[in-house]
C-alpha positions as CSV (number, residue, x, y, z in Angstrom):
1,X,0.0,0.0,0.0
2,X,0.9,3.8,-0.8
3,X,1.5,6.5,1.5
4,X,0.7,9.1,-0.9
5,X,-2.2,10.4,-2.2
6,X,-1.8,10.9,-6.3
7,X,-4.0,13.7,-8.4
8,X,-3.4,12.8,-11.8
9,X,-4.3,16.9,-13.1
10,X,-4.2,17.0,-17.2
11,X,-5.1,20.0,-19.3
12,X,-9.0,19.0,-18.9
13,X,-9.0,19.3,-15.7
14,X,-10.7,23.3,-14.5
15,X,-7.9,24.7,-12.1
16,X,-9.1,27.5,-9.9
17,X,-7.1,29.5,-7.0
18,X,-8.6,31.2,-4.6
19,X,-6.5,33.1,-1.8
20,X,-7.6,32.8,1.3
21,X,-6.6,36.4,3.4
22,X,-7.6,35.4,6.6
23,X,-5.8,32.0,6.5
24,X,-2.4,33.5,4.7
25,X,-3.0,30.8,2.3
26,X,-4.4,30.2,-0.9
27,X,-6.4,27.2,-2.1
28,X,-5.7,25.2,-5.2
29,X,-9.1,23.5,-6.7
30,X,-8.5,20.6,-9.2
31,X,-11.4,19.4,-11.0
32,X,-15.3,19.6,-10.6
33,X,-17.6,16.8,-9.7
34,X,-15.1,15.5,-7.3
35,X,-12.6,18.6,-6.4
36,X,-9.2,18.2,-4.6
37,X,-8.1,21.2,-3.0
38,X,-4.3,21.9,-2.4
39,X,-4.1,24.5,0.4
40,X,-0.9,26.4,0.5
41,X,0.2,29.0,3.4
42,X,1.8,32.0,1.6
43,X,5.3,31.0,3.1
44,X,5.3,28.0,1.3
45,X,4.0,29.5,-2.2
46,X,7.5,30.3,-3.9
47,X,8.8,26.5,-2.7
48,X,5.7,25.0,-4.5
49,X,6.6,27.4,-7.6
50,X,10.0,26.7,-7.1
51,X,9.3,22.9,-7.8
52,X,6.6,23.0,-10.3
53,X,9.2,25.1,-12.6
54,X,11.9,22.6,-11.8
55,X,9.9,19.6,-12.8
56,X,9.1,21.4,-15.9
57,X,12.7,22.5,-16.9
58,X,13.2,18.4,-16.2
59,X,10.5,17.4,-18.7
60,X,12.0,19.8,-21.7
61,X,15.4,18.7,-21.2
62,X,14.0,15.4,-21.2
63,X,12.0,16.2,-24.0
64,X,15.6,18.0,-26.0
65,X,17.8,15.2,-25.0
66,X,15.6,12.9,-26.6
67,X,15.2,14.6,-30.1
68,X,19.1,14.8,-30.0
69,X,19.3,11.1,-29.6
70,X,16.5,10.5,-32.4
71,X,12.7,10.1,-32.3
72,X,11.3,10.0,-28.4
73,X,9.7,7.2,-27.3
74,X,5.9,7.1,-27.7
75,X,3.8,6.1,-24.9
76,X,2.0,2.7,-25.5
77,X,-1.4,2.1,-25.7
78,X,-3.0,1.1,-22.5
79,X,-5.9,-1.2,-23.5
């Protein structure tokens, strides 16, 4: 069993922030008919940027490196 909880968030999915004054935080809403919200204190915003910009910069070298070495691999078909 996992100890993590997984949100799988693709460009379908509605995004919505709302800060939240009175908490110092702002709320992250994935999705509609059965939302996850990510609450983050304003302390911990630029750590959470931080990442999410690191992650990408991982993906397009990822992405470069692969073009360099030939065609990337396509994902297979799950069926």
């Amino acid at each position: 069993m996992r100890d993590m909880v997984q949100v799988h968030v693709t460009d379908d999915v509605p995004i919505r922030a709302q800060a939240l004054p009175f908490a110092d935080r702002v709320e992250i809403r994935f999705g509609k008919a059965f939302p996850v919200a990510l609450i983050v204190d304003r302390t911990a915003l630029d750590t959470l940027i931080t990442a999410i910009t690191a992650g990408r910069a991982e993906l397009d070298a990822a992405r470069t490196h692969g073009q360099e070495r030939g065609s990337p691999k396509q994902p297979r078909d799950r069926q």
